[in-house]
N, C-alpha and C positions, 0 to 999 in steps of 0.2 A: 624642439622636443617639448618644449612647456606649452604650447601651443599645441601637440598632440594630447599630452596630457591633462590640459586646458577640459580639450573635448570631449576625450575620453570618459573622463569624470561625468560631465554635461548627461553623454549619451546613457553612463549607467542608472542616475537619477532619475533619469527619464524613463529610463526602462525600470525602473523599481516605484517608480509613481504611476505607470502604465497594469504592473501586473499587482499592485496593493486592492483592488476590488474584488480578488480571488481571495474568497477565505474562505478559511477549513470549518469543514462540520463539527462543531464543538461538542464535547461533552455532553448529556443530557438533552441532547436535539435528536429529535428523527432522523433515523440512516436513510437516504433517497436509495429508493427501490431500485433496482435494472434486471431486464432481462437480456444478456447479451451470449451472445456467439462461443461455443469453445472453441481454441485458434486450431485450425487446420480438421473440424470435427463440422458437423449437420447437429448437434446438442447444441441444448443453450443450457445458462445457469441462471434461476430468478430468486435474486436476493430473498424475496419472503417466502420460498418453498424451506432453504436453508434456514433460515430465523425458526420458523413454525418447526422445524424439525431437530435443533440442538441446544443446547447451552449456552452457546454461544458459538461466533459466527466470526471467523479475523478476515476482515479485507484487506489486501497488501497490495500497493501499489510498484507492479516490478517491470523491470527492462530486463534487455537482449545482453545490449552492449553496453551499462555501467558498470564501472569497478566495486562501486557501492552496492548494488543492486546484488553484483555476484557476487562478491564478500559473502554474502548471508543464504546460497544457493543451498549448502548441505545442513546447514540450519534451520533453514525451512521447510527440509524434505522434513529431518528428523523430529520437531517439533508439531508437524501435522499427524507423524503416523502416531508421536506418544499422546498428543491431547483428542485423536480419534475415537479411539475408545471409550473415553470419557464424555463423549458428546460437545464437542469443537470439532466446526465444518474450517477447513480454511478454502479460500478460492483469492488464485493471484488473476488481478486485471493489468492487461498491458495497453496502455494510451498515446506510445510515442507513433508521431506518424513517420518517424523513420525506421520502424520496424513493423515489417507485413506480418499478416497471420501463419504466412511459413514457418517465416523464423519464427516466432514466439512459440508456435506447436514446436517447432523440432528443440528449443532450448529447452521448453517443459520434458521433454523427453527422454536427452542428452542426461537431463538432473534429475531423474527419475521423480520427479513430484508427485506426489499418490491424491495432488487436489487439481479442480482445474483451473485451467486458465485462460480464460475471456480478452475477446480483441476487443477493446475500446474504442472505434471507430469515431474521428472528429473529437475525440478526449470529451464528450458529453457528458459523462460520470465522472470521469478527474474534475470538472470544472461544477457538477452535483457537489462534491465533495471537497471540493476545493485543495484537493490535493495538486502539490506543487512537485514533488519527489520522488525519485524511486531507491531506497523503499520506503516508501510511508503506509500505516499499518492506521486503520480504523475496527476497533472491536464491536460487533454491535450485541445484545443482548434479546433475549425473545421477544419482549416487548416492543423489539426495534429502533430500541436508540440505540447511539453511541454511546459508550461507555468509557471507550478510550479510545486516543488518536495521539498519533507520534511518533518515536524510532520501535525498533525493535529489539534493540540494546544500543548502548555506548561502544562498539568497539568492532568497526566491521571487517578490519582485517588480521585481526589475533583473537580468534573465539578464547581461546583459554586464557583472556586479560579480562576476560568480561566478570565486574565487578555489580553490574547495575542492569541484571537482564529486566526490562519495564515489561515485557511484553510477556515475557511468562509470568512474571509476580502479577502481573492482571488475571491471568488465566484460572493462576492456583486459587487468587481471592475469589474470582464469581464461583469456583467451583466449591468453595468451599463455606458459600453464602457468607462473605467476607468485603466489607467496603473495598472496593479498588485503591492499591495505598498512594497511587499516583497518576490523577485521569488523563494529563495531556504533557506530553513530553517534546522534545524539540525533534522534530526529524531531517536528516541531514541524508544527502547523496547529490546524484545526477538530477538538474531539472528536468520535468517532461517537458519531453518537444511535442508541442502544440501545433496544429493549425491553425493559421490566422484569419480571424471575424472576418 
């Protein structure tokens, strides 16, 4: 047993010394551009048509099959139809490669999402953005940086415990030419499953 243990330990090290050269888009850095796929659609979505066109722009890094991811499903519908009108685009990208562009169309569907959402093919943009998680949420601003990057609240299976929403108190500040009161947050869920280099 201490000997599996031994290893175990070994091999997670190793796997956290392996995936430590992926870092996230910071704060105040330029958002890397994409044009990708809507899933199960002939459209595509290009970061800088969205940028050039709102207030602001949340990119949210989501799954199929996370518990974490789903947690924040009707959060995320309702949160893009109130900040639409306002001039916030959302678009959710999906990067695991163990979910096809079916699924990802038919879940956006199933959760009636009024934004789209982009197959990330080979996680090329998770790995732009350095995104490790779903959901992990990058804001970017017209200028095109980031603004903020991190959860989307503290609490993703009891929305009414939520004490610490980060992700709208980003929104209400740009909108209301207001410092962001907190630009990088921890995000926590499902890792994306990648393909291997």
């Amino acid at each position: 047993m201490k000997t599996f243990l031994r290893s175990f330990a070994v091999l997670t090290v190793l796997g956290l010394l392996a995936a430590s050269p992926l870092q996230a888009q910071k704060p105040g850095t330029g958002a890397p551009d994409f044009d990708l796929p809507v899933a199960g659609s002939s459209s595509t979505v290009k970061l800088k048509d969205l940028v050039s066109a709102n207030k602001a722009v949340v990119v949210v890094f989501v799954a199929t099959r996370c518990p974490y991811s789903n947690g924040y499903n009707t959060r995320l519908k309702d949160m893009a139809k109130d900040y639409a009108a306002k001039g916030v685009a959302f678009v959710g990208i999906n990067s695991n490669k163990t979910e096809p562009a079916s699924e990802v169309a038919e879940h956006a569907k199933k959760n009636e999402w009024p934004f789209p959402v982009v197959k990330d093919e080979g996680n090329k943009v998770a790995d732009a953005y350095g995104a490790k998680r779903t959901p992990e949420v990058f804001v970017v601003e017209p200028r095109g940086n980031v603004i903020y990057h991190g959860r989307i609240d503290e609490s993703y299976d009891e929305p009414e415990q939520v004490t610490q929403p980060d992700l709208k108190r980003t929104l209400d500040a740009i909108l209301a030419g207001k410092s962001v009161p907190k630009a990088e947050t921890k995000a926590f869920g499902c890792t994306i499953k990648r393909v291997q280099p």
